[in-house]
N, C-alpha and C positions, 0 to 999 in steps of 0.2 A: 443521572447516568442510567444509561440502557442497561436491562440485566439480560443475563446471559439466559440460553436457552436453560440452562441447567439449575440456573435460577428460579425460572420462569416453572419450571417441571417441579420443581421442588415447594414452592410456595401456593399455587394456586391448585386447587382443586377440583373444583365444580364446573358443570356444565357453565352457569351463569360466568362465572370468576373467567373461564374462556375465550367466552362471547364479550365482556368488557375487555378483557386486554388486546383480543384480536381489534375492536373498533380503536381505542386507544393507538396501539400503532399506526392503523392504516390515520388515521388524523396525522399524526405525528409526521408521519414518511408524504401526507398529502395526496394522496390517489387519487385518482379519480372514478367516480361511481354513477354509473347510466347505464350498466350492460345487466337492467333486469333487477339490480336492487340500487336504491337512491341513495342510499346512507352509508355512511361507514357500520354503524350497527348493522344495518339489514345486508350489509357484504359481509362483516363477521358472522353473523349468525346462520349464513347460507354454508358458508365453511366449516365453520364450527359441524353443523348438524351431517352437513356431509359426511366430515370425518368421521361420525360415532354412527353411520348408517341410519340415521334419524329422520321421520319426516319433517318439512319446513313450518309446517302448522301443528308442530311439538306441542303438549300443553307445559305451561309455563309450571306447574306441578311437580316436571321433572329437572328443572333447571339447578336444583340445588343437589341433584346425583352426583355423586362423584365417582372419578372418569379414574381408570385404571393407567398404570404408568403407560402401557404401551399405546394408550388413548391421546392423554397428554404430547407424546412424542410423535404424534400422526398428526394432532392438531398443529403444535408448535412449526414443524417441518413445513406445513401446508400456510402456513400462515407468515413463514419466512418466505417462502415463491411465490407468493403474491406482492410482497412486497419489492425482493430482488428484480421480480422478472417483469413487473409493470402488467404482466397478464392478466383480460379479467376472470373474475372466478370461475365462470362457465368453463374456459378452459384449461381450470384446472383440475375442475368435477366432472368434464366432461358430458355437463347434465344443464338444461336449463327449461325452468318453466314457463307456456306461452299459454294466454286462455286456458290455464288451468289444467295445461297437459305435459307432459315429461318428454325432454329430444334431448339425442344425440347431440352432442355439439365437440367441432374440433375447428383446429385452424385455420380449415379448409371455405368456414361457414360464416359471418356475423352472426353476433349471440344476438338471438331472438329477441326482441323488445319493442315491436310496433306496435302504438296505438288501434291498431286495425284489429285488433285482438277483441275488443271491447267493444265492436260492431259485428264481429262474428259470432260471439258470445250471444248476441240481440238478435243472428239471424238476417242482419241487414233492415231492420226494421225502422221505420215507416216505408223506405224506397222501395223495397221489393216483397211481394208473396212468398213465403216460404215453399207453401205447396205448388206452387208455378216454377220452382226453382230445379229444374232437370240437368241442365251440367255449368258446371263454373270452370272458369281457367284461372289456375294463377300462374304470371309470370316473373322470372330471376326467382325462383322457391328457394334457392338456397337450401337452407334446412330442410325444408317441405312444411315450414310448423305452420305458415297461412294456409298452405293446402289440408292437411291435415287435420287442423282446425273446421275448417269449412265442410270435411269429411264428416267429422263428428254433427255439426251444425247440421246440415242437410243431410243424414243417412242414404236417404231415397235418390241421391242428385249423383251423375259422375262427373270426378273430379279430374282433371289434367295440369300437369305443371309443366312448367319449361325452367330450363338452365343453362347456360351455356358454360360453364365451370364444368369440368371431367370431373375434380373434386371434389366439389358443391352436391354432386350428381352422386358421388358415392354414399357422401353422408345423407342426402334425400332418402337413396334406396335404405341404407340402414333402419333412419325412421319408421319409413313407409313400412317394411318391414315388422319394426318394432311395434306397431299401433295397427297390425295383421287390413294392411286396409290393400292388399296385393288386387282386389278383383274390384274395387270400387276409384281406384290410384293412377292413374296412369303417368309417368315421368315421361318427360322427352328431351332429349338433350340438341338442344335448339337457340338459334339467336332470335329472341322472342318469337313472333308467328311463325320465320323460314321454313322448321320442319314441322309443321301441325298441319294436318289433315285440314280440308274444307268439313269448317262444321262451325256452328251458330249455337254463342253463348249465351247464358243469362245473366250471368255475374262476371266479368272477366276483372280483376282483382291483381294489384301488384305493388312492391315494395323495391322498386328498382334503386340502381346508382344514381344520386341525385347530388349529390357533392360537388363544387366546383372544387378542381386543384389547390385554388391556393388554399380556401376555405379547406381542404386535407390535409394540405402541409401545416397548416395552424393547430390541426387540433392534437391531445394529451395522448402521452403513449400508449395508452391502452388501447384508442383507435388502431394503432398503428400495427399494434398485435394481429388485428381483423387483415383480410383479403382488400388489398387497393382497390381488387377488382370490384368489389362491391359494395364500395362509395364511389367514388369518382363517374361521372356524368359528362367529363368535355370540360371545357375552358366555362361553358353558363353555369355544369352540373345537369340540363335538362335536354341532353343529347337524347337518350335511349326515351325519356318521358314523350318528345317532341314523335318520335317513332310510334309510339302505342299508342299515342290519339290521332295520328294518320292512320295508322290498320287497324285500328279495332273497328272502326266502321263496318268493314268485312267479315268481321266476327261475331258481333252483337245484335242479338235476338231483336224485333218492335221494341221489346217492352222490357230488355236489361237496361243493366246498371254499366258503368264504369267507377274503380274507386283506386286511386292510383296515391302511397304517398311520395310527397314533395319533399317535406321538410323544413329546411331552411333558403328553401329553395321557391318557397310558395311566393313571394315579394318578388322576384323576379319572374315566375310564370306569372301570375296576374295582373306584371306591368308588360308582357312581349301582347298580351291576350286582352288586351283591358276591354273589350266587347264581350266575351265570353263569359254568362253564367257561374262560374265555378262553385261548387258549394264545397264551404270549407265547414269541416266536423267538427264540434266541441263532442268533449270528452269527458267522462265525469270523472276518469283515472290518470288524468293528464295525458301531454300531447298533444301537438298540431300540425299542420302542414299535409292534410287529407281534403282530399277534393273529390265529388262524387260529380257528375255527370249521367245523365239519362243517355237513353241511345239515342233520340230524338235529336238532344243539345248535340253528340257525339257526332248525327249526320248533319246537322243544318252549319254546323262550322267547318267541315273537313277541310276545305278549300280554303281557311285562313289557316289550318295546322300543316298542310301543304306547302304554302307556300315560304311558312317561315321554315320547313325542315328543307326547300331548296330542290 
């Protein structure tokens, strides 16, 4: 029998004793976990630590502290609305980590968790120079956290995001803000290229709506808590993709990149595309469905991405 919160405050004490009953539940209750931790432990533990204002790379030294009552009942409480509300933790912390940096996150945003993280971390490396690297675009930023990221990455380079979410666009500024990158940043509120200046990228970078519908409507509530707006792609999922490999042509430096992810969505572009190159990224943190393109490949096929966008 489940015990009660008051139970629960009463018997357990410790940071660790926390962190096990919080994974405990969510097993129990059956959640789902992909928004940023993989596990019911590393969802407990992101909560837990929350709650006690603690970093997430705590040393294990402190785990056996014990947590004062009114700790206990911040935990307990927090750990009840994740369960009731199917939300994931990000927003319920409001906080989530991407390439090793702190964002904003609300309901406005999908909680950060691209594989594209662990190529920005790299710098884009083997495909592109770093020191060649003068401005990158990314576009659907959402958050701002692949812009951001890439801020950090390339200090020297200036960055541009687009968004078409008023939302998406608040919470961007927030970031941008928060991570003081106002002179190196630029946000634009745009349906991808429409309102961006003429001007020639090096990296043009994005994490669009790749989702087919029904493939939406299948998946766990906790997607469902996220912005439809930024899953959903059209009846393929590769509506807005089909877009960016038409215009980026127009955007893209001799000697940039393209690096756009897919998802689950990769099997169906590289059966519409089956002449097309694509390189698809392994990962060494897991994730797939990332496809890189030179600007080369980007112009010698335009006219087949042309014609299937109609």
């Amino acid at each position: 029998m489940q015990q009660t919160s008051v139970e629960t405050i009463q018997t357990l004490m410790t940071v660790r004793d926390y962190i096990r009953w919080a994974a405990s539940r969510f097993a129990e209750a059956k959640l789902f976990h992909g928004h940023g931790t993989a596990t019911a432990l590393d969802d407990a533990a992101a909560l837990v630590l929350h709650s006690l204002y603690l970093p997430y790379n705590l040393s294990e030294s402190y785990f056996s502290a014990r947590l004062t009552e009114a700790e206990r009942h911040r935990i307990v409480d927090l750990v009840n609305r994740r369960i009731h509300t199917r939300m994931p933790s990000a927003y319920l912390t409001n906080e989530a980590i991407f390439a090793g940096l702190p964002f904003y996150v609300d309901e406005r945003v999908l909680v950060p968790r691209s594989p594209i993280a662990e190529l920005i971390q790299e710098q884009f490396a083997p495909w592109i120079d770093s020191d060649n690297v003068g401005r990158i675009l990314d576009l659907c930023t959402g958050s701002a956290c692949i812009a951001i990221a890439c801020a950090y990455a390339f200090p020297d380079a200036w960055v541009d995001a687009v968004e078409l979410s008023e939302g998406a666009l608040d919470v961007a500024k927030i970031n941008v803000v928060k991570h003081e990158l106002e002179e190196q940043l630029t946000l634009y509120h745009s349906d991808l290229f429409d309102a961006l200046p003429a001007q020639k990228y090096d990296l043009i970078v994005s994490n669009p709506p790749y989702v087919s519908i029904a493939e939406w409507e299948q998946l766990p509530a906790e997607f469902h808590a996220e912005p439809e707006m930024g899953f959903t792609g059209g009846e393929s999922g590769l509506d807005l993709v089909l877009e960016i490999l038409v215009d980026a042509a127009d955007y893209l430096t001799e000697q940039g990149i393209l690096v756009i992810e897919v998802g689950s969505s990769a099997e169906t572009l590289q059966a519409q595309f089956p002449d097309v190159p694509f390189y698809w990224l392994n990962f060494e943190n897991g994730g797939d469905g990332v496809f890189l393109l030179t600007a080369e490949q980007v112009f010698a096929f335009n006219e087949q991405f042309k014609q299937a966008l109609g």
